[in-house]
N, C-alpha and C positions, 0 to 999 in steps of 0.2 A: 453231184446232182442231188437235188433234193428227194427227198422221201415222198412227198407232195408228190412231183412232176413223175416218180418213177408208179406209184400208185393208179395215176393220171395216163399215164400210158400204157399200164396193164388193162386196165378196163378198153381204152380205144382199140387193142390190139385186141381182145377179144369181140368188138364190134360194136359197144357203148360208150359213145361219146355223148357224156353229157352233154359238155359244154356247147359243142358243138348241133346240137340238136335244141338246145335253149336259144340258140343264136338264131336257128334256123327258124322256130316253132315257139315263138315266148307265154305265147296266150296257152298252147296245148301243155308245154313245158310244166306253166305255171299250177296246172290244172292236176295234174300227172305226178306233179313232185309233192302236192298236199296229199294226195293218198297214197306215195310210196309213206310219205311221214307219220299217214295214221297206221296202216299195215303196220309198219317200223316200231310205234310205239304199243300198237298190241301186244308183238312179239317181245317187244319188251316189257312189259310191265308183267306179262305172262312168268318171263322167266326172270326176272332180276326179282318183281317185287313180289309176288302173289305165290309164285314156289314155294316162302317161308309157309303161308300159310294149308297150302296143298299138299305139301308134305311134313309140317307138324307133329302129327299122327305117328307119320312113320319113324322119325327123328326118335320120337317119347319112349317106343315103344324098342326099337334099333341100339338107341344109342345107351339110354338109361342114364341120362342127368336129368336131371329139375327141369320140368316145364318152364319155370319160371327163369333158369338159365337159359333157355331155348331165348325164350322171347324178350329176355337181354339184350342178346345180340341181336334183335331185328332191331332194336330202339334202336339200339348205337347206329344202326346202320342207317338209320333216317335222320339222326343228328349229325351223321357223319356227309350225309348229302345235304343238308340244312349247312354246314360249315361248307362247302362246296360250290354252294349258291351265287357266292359273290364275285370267286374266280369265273367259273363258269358264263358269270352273264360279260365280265371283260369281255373273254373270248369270242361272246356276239358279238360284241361292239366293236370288237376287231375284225369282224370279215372272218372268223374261222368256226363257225358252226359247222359247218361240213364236218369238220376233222374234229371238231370237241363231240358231237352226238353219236359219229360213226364210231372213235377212237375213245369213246367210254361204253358205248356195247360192248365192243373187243375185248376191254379191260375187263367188264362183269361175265364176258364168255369166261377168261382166264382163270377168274375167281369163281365160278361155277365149276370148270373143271379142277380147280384142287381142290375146293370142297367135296368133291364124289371121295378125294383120297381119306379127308378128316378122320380123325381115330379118335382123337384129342378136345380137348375140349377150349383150351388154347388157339391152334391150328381151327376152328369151327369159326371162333370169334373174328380173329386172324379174316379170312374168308368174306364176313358179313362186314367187315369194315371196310373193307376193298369193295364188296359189293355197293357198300354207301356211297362213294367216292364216284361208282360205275353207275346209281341212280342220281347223282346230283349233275352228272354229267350228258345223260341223253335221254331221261325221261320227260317229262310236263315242263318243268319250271324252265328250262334253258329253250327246250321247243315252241316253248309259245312265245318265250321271248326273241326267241328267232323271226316266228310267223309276225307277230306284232312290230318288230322291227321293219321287214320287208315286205309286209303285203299292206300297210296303211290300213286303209278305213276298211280292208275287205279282211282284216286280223279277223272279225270276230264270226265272221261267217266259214273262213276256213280253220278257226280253232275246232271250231263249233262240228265238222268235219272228221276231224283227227277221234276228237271225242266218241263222236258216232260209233265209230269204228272200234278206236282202243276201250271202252267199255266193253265187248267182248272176252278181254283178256283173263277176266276170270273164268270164263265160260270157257276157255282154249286149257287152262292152267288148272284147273282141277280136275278134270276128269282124266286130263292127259299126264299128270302126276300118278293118283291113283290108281291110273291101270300099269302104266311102269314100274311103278314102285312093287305094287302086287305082282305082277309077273317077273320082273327082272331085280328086283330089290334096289333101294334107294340110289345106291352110289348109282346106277344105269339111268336111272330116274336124272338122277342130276346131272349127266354129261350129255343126257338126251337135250336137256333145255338147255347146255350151255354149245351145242351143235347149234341149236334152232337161234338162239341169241347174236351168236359167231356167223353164221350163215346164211343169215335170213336177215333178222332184224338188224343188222348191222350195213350191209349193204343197203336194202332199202332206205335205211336213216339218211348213209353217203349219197345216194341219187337223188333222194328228194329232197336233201338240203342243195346240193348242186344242181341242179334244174330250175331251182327256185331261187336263189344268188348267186345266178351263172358266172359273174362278171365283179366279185368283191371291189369296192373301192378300196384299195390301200388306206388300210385306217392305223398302221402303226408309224405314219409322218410323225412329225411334234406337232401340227398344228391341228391332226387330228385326235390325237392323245389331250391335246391342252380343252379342245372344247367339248369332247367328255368330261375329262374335270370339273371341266366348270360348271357343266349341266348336273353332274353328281350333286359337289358341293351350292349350288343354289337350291336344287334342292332340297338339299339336308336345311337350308333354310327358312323353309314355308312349313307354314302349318299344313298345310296338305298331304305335305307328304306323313305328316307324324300320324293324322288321323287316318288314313288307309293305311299305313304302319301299322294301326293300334284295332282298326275296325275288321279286318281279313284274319287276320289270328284269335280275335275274340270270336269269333264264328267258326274258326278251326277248332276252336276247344271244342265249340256244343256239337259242331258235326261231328269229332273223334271219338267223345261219350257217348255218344246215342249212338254210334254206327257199332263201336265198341261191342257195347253191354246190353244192345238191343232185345235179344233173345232172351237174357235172364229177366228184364224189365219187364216184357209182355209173360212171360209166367208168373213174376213174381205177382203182378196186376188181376191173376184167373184165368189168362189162355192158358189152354193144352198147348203141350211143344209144337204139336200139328200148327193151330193157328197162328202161334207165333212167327213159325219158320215162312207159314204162306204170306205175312202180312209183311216181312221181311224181306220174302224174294220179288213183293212188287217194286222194289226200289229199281233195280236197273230197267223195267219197260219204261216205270215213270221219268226216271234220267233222262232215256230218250226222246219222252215226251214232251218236257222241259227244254230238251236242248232246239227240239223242234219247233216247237213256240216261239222260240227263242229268233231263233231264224227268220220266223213269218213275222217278228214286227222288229228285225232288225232297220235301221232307219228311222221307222217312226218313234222310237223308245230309244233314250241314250243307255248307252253301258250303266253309266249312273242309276238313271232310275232302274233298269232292269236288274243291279245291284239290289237296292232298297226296296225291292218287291222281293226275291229271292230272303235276302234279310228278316222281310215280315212273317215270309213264309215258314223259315226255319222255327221262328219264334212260335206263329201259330202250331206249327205241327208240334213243339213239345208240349206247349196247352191242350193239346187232344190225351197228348200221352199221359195228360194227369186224371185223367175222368177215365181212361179207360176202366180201371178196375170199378166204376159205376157203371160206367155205359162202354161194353165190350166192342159195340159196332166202330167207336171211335179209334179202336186200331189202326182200322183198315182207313179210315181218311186221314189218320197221322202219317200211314205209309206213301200213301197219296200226292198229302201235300210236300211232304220231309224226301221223299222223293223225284219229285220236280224241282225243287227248290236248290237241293243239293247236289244237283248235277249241273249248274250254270255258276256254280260258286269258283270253280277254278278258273272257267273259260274268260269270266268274267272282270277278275284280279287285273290281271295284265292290261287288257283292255281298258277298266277306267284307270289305271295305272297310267298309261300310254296318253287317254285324253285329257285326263288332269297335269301333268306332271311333263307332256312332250317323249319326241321319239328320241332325242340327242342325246345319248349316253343311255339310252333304255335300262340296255343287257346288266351293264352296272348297277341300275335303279333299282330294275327287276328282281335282282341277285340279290341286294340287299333285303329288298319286302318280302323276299322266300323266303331266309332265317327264321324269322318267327311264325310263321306261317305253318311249316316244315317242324318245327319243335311242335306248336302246340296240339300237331297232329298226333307226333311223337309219344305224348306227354299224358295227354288225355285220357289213354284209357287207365293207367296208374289212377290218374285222379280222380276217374271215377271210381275204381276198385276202394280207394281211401274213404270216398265219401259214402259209400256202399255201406263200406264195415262202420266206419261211424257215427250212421243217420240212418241206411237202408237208401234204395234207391229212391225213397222220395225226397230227401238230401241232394239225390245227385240230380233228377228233375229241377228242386227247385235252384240251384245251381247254376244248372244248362239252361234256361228261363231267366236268369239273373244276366249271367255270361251276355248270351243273345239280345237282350235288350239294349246293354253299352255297347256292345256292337252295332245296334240302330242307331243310336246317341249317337254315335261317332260316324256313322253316317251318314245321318240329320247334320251335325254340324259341318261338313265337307260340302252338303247341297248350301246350305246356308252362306257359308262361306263365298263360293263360288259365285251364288246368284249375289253377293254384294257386288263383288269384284266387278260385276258386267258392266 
């Protein structure tokens, strides 16, 4: 008997039958299994991804390596889910999101609890690359390409959902670290968030992927395997795909330097650390408020243009950030816009991804335009630190400013493209 069917029958046996309750209830189902999916990815991103940074501190202080070993391994750990990307999105396109989003929480539970054991500095690494493996597998990129696979034209509205929600996870993930850690010391701190990963976010991932593709179509026939292929490699054949290739990671650079190095930029410009940190934490009300925008004129604004507004936005907000050290007020509108803007950038990927490019072999597509997408988040903050040391951060503005523009260019040329095509 399959591991599947026996999994599948633990749950009915304790009185939740998906399946059977999707069968019964598709509209409720459907509704029910987009917020088991956001819960799911708070919980996760809480503890797979945001841990690094919520316990950092304690690590520095505990462990006594190099900071800069510290934050080694968080790189590797998001190239290691950027390499991950490509298998992952198959496994959509096979009908097994369910068991790819649940059965890579599990795996980052696993590697959260041997990390509480680490001594080593080997064994830590060890740890954070398994955690990569365990974020390429059930956070954003495979999720949306799930939601964007199976929910059609309402992808962007219950992306837009998940988000709501798992933008909290920092808000769950650092205070809940720090009081752990302070009272119980780190190792407790880590097994607590790989309980809540294992326990929590792992199941809800399982329900709300299965409430939501009650009923997989058998997608590993050969004739379903063939015309994924095909839709892959077609494709790999249009320009379209290269320019949303090239346009989504060029945007990842300037969003990972500036979310980076934000704090030392506004001091280094004439805020107090006060001001900085306040003009900083308007980012996630603004997220929300973006994503809620987002919302009220989905339909009448394609993914596209609301792509290339986002785009514009980004660009505007690092042109505030060059006056600030003239005109201080312009912080707070760089937070503003850099904060709206940047909260529709992910929801958004998949989405024109989906309407430029088709749904047939998505997960595949998907997987592949995470890659670079997933590096240059990765990547970002190094290069800004290089360009820091030397130029100074007006180097790395003018930079992030240069970045952001061919990012437009490239998605000027995709609308271009497009409207020929009609």
């Amino acid at each position: 008997m399959r591991l599947g069917h026996w999994i599948d029958t633990f749950w009915q046996a304790i009185g939740l039958d998906f399946h059977g309750f999707s069968m019964r209830h598709p509209k409720l189902a459907l509704e029910l299994g987009v917020w088991c999916l956001a819960i799911g990815q708070t919980v996760g991103y809480a503890c797979l991804y945001y841990i690094f940074a919520a316990l950092l501190l304690t690590w520095d202080s505990a462990l006594g390596w190099d900071k800069g070993l510290l934050t080694f391994a968080f790189m590797l750990a998001i190239l290691t889910g950027a390499a991950m990307s490509p298998l992952a999105g198959r496994l959509v396109d096979h009908g097994r999101s369910r068991w790819l989003l649940s059965g890579g929480m599990w795996f980052g539970a696993l590697a959260l609890l041997a990390l509480g054991f680490a001594q080593s500095y080997p064994v830590f690494l060890i740890c954070w690359l398994v955690l990569g493996v365990a974020q390429g597998a059930s956070l954003y990129e495979p999720c949306f390409a799930f939601l964007t696979r199976t929910t059609g034209e309402n992808a962007t509205r219950n992306i837009t959902k998940v988000t709501l929600v798992a933008g909290f996870a920092s808000t769950l993930a650092f205070p809940a670290g720090a009081f752990l850690a302070n009272a119980y010391g780190w190792q407790v701190a880590t097994w607590a968030f790989a309980a809540a990963a294992g326990l929590i976010g792992a199941p809800l991932l399982f329900a709300g992927a299965t409430m939501i593709e009650c009923c997989p179509q058998d997608t590993h026939t050969p004739e379903a395997k063939a015309r994924n292929r095909d839709a892959v490699r077609t494709a790999l054949r249009r320009p379209e795909f290269w320019l949303i290739f090239a346009a989504f990671p060029l945007i990842g650079l300037t969003e990972g330097l500036i979310l980076t190095h934000i704090i030392p930029i506004l001091t280094a410009s004439g805020l107090s650390l006060a001001q900085a940190v306040f003009a900083a934490a308007l980012f996630g009300p603004m997220q929300v408020v973006g994503r809620l925008a987002m919302m009220a004129l989905a339909g009448r604004v394609s993914a596209l243009g609301m792509a290339t507004l986002s785009f514009v936005g980004i660009l505007g907000a690092v042109l505030l950030l060059m006056v600030v050290e003239d005109i201080p007020q312009a912080a707070y509108a760089f937070a503003l816009l850099f904060g709206a803007s940047y909260g529709l950038i992910s929801i958004l990927k998949p989405v024109v991804t989906a309407e430029v490019l088709g749904r047939t072999g998505f997960g595949a597509i998907a997987g592949l335009m995470a890659v670079p997408f997933l590096i240059s988040l990765a990547v970002s903050p190094q290069i800004g630190s290089w360009l820091e040391r030397i130029g100074g951060y007006d180097l790395a503005l003018y930079d992030s400013a240069a970045t952001a523009c061919l990012a437009m260019l490239a998605l000027f040329a995709l609308t271009v493209l497009l409207r020929l095509k009609r």
